[in-house]
C-alpha positions, 0 to 999 in steps of 0.5 A: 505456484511459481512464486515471485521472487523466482520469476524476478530472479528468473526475469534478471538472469534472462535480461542479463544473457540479452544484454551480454550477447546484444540481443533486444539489447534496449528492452532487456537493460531496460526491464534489468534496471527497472526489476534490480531498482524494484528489487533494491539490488543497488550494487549490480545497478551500479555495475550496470551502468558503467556497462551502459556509460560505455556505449555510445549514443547511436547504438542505443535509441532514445527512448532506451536511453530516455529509460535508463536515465530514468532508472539513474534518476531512481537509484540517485533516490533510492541514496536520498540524492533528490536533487541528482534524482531530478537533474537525471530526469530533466536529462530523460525529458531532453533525450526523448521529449516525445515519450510521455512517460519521461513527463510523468516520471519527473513529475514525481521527481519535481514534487519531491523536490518541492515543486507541486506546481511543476509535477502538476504541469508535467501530469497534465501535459504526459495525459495530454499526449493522444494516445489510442492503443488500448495498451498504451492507455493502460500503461499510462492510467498506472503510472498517472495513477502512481505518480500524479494522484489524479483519480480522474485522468486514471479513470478516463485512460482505464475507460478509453482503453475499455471503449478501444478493446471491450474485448480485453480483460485488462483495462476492466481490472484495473480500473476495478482496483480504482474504484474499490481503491476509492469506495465505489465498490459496486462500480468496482463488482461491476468490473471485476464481473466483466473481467471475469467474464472476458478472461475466465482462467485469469487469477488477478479477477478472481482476486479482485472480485474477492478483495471487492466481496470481502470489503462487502462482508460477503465473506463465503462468496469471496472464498470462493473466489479467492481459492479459485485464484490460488488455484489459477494462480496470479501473476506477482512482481514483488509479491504484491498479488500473492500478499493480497491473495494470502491476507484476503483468504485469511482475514475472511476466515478469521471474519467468518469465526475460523482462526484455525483455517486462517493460521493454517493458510499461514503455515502452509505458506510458510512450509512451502517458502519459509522466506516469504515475508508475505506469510511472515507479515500476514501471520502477524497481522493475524496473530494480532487481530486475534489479541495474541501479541506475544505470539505476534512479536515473536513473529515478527523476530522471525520475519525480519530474519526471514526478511534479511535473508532473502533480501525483501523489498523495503516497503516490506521491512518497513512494515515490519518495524511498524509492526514490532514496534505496536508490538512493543508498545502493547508490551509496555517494553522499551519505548527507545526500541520502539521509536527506533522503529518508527525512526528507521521506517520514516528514514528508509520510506521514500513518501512516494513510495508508501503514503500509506505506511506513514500515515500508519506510522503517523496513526501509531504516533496518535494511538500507540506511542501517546497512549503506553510513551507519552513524553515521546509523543510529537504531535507535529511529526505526526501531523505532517506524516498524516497530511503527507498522503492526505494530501496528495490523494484525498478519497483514501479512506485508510489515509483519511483515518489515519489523519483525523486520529491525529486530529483528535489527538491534538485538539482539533474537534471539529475537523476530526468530525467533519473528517470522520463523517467524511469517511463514512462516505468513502467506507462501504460499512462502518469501522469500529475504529472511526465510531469510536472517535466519532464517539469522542469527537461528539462529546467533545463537541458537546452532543452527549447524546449523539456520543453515546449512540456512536459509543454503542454502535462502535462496540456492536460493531467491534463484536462482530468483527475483531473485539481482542485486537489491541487497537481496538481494545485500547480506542474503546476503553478510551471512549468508555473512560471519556463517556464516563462508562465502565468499559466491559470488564472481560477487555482485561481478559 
């Protein structure tokens, strides 16, 4: 398989040899710039644009330049430079009012400047472009799907496209990934058949219906899914595809009671790239859904090392300090190296770029730090990281669960409650995670009898899936300790 880091470096050494001889001069800088900033290869960015300060304007058409200057306006970020990231943007707006991607992106440049109201109009004004070309609808329903957090408009885009090209399998895919974003699986099942159907060698919908079966516990199904995708293969940029394919096959495997199936993906994986921080991630997620943490930790040492050298994106590394740091605290080692890592990853995670990992990094506060470091426990840090993504996409369900995990860890009952039953919509089947709050947000709410019964399912539920992961060992002596039950004696196993 032709893996993503190869393709990107390939991708570089290609634009660069464009941009050196002035061929595709425009298209060529400007996929350079963009595939460097994704890469966070900062310095040769930097390079880059004093080559393009160099030119002039009439050799360079606007919505080139209108580009470029957004690629600055990102590297102005990436240095935590909000207020140069903006005043970057403006400029892309004032070179090229006519694109509306320049629209789109200062909206994310705008609400992370604290202007909510400004990122909505600049939303609303880039989905008011009229656009017909199926292409073009596409592009626009990912970026609006990225930067303005409106499920509608994405929906609408994906579906004109489909209505212009019924044809392409494309618009069908995305828009499958939508839906199972966001519940609707069936929907989701839907699409993923259709694309299928319209592009029979394509591993992307493959991987997409897997994903979906998977979510639907129809776990033989999506195997055979998933290994006809390897075996197509799917187009990656930064690893995000192949971090899918390889956890999906594995979580399956481990579902269907295969651990050694499972691990052997893993090190097949890392056999055949060593530096891959997608096995390295997958093998400790594996490896604690299993309840084998010491392994885990170990682990993770070597993914950051593996990480470190092959330059991994930071979205990667920070899931990877999350990780050691759980480690660490299910160690009961030191809580100092623990919060560090918490630290690093709200310090170097833009909230654009992962809204999940802190809301993750605000359920770790809630659970892991509360539990085993108490006295380092901030339940307001906590509840701004939970709200941040809530916030800004609301049907999420993994957000959903994170915040109401901190709801219930400051006192807020009720809302919790509401949030968890909230979240039995938008999830296909029950997590024993949220059971288990709903456990304890009913007895603290006063419904013994409702608290019991959620208890009971919350444990059936843990049985049938991962019952040695720590996480879950730990919500469910909580629950039995709060109901005043004598949690099962084989948890201290």
């Amino acid at each position: 398989m032709y893996h993503a880091q190869d393709r990107l470096e390939q991708t570089i050494a290609d634009a660069r040899r464009a941009v050196d001889l002035k061929l595709d001069y425009e298209e060529a800088a400007v996929l350079l710039f963009n595939t460097l900033y994704g890469m966070q290869r900062l310095d040769e960015l930097e390079e880059l644009f004093e080559h393009y300060e160099e030119l002039t304007t009439d050799q360079i058409e606007p919505e080139a330049r209108a580009s470029l200057e957004l690629a600055r306006a990102w590297l102005h970020l990436s240095k935590d430079d909000r207020e140069g990231a903006l005043a970057a943007a403006e400029q892309a707006v004032a070179i090229a009012p006519q694109s509306w991607q320049v629209w789109l992106h200062r909206a994310s440049f705008r609400e992370l400047a604290g202007d909510e109201r400004g990122a909505e109009q600049d939303c609303t004004r880039a989905a008011a472009f009229a656009l017909t070309a199926p292409e073009d609808l596409v592009e626009r329903a990912v970026l609006l799907r990225s930067f303005c957090h409106k499920p509608e408009l994405v929906e609408a885009d994906f579906t004109k496209a489909i209505d212009a090209a019924p044809w392409w399998a494309d618009p069908y895919r995305y828009r499958g990934g939508l839906y199972r974003e966001n519940g609707r699986l069936e929907d989701a099942l839907a699409d993923f058949n259709r694309a299928i159907e319209l592009a029979p060698v394509w591993g992307a919908g493959y991987l997409g219906r897997g994903m979906t079966l998977s979510d639907l516990e129809r776990f033989e199904e999506s195997l055979a899914d998933l290994e006809r995708a390897a075996a197509i293969g799917v187009e990656s940029w930064f690893e995000w595809e192949e971090r899918y394919l390889l956890f999906t096959r594995v979580m399956a495997h481990l579902r269907l009671g295969r651990p050694q199936e499972a691990l052997s993906l893993i090190e097949e994986a890392l056999e055949h790239r060593p530096q891959s921080t997608n096995a390295h991630l997958t093998k400790v997620d594996a490896l604690l859904m299993l309840g084998r943490v010491e392994e885990a930790q170990e682990a993770v040492e070597r993914a950051l090392e593996a990480a470190a050298a092959s330059g991994a994106p930071p979205y990667f590394v920070a899931q990877l300090h999350l990780s050691r740091a759980r480690c660490m605290l299910y160690r009961s080692q030191s809580c100092d190296a623990a919060v560090s890592d918490l630290d690093q990853v709200e310090q170097t995670i833009p909230p654009h770029f992962g809204l999940d990992l802190l809301s993750e990094l605000a359920s770790i506060h809630a659970e892991e730090l509360f539990h085993h470091c108490p006295d380092r426990y901030d339940g307001r840090k906590a509840l701004k990281l939970a709200t941040s993504g809530v916030e800004k996409i609301e049907d999420v369900a993994s957000l959903q669960s994170h915040l109401v995990k901190v709801l219930y860890r400051e006192g807020r009952y009720d809302e919790a409650h509401r949030g968890l039953l909230r979240l039995r919509e938008l999830r296909s089947r029950d997590a024993a995670g949220d059971l288990f709050y709903l456990a304890m947000t009913s007895w603290q709410l006063g419904r013994r009898e409702e608290a019991r019964r959620y208890y009971d399912r919350a444990v059936a539920r843990l049985e049938a899936t991962f019952p040695w992961e720590p996480r879950n060992v730990m919500r469910r002596r909580e629950a039995a300790r709060l109901l005043g039950l004598e949690p099962a004696a084989d948890l201290d196993r």
